[in-house]
C-alpha positions as CSV (number, residue, x, y, z in Angstrom):
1,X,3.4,36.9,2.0
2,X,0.3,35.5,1.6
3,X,0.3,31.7,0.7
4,X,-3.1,32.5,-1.5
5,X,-1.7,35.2,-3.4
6,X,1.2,32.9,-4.3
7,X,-1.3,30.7,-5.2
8,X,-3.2,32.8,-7.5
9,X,0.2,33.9,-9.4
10,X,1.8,30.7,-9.7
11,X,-1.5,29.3,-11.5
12,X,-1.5,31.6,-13.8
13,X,-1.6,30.0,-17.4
14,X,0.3,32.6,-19.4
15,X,4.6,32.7,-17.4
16,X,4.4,36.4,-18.9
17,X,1.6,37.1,-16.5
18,X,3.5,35.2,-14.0
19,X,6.5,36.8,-14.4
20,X,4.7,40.5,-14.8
21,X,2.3,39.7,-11.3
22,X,5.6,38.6,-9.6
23,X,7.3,41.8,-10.4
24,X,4.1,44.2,-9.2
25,X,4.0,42.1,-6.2
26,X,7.7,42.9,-5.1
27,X,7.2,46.7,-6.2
28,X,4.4,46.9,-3.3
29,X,6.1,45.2,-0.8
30,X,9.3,47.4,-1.5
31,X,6.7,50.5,-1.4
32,X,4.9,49.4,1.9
33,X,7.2,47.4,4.0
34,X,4.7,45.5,6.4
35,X,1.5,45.4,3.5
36,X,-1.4,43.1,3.9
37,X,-1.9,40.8,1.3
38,X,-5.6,38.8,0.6
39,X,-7.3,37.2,-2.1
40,X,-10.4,39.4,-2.7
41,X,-13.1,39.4,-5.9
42,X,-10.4,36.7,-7.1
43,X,-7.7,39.1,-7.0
44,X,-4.7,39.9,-4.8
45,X,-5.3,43.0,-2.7
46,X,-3.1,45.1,-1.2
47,X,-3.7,46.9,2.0
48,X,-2.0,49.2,4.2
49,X,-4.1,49.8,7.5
50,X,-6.7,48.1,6.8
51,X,-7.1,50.2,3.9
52,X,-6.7,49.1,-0.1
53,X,-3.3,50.5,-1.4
54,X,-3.3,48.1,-4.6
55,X,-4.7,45.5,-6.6
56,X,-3.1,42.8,-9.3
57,X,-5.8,41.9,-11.5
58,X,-5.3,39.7,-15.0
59,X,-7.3,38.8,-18.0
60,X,-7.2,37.3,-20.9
61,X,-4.0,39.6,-22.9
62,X,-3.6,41.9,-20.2
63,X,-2.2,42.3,-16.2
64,X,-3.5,45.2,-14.8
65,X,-1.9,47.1,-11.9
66,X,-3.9,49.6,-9.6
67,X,-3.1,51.6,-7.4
68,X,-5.4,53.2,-5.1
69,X,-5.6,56.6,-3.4
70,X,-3.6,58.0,-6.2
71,X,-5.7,61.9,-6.8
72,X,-2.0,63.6,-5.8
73,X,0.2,61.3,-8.2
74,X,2.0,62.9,-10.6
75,X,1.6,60.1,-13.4
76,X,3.5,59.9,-16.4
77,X,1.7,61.0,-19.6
78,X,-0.5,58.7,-21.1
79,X,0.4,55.6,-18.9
80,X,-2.7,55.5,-16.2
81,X,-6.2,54.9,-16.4
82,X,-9.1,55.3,-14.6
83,X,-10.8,58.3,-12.1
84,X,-8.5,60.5,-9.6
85,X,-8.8,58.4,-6.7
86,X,-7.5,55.1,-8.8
87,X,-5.3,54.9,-11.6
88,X,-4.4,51.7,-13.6
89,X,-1.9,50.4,-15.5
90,X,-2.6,47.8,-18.0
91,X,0.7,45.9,-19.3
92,X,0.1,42.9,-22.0
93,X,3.0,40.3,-23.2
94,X,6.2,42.0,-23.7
95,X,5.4,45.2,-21.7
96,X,7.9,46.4,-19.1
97,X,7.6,49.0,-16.2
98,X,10.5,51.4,-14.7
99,X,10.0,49.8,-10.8
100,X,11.7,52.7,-8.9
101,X,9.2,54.5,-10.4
102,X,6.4,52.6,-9.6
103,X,7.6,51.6,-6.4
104,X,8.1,55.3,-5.8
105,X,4.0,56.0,-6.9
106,X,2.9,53.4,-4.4
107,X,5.0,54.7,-1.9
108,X,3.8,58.4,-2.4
109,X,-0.2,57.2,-2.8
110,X,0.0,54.8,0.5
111,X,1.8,57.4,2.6
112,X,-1.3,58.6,4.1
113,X,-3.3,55.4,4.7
């Protein structure tokens, strides 16, 4: 684990986001056992290869979740945003996520980085 990435999500103002970017982070590192965290564009990156599997990013109501190389995911309806090759998930105060599931749509999107 990366100390910076720690860093970013422990300074986080609102606990919700905390709590939420906490969460994500463990659903990647269940999805891609030996991932590659960095602080990039102010944002903890994910990468598997060398190549970006996901990004955390937060504003000011919302923690966004994307995962990348995601054109083959079968998403749940109505969840996801964003073109074939990326899909996000935006979650604001109060919002939950089904991990396996999640953990299992990394997994499937990172298999072939």
């Amino acid at each position: 684990m990366n100390p910076e990435v720690t860093d970013f999500i422990e300074a986080l103002k609102e606990p919700w986001q905390g709590e939420l970017s906490t969460n994500l982070r463990e659903v990647i590192h269940q999805a891609i056992p030996n991932v590659h965290e960095r602080m990039q564009y102010k944002k903890p990156h994910f990468l598997k290869n060398g190549k970006y599997a996901a990004v955390i990013s937060t504003s000011k109501n919302a923690v966004s979740f994307t995962i990348f190389n995601a054109a083959e995911l079968e998403l749940p309806e109505g969840k996801f945003d964003g073109p074939p090759e990326r899909k996000t998930l935006k979650l604001h105060e109060g919002d939950t996520f089904d991990s396996e599931q999640l953990v299992s749509l990394v997994s499937q999107a990172s298999c072939s980085l």
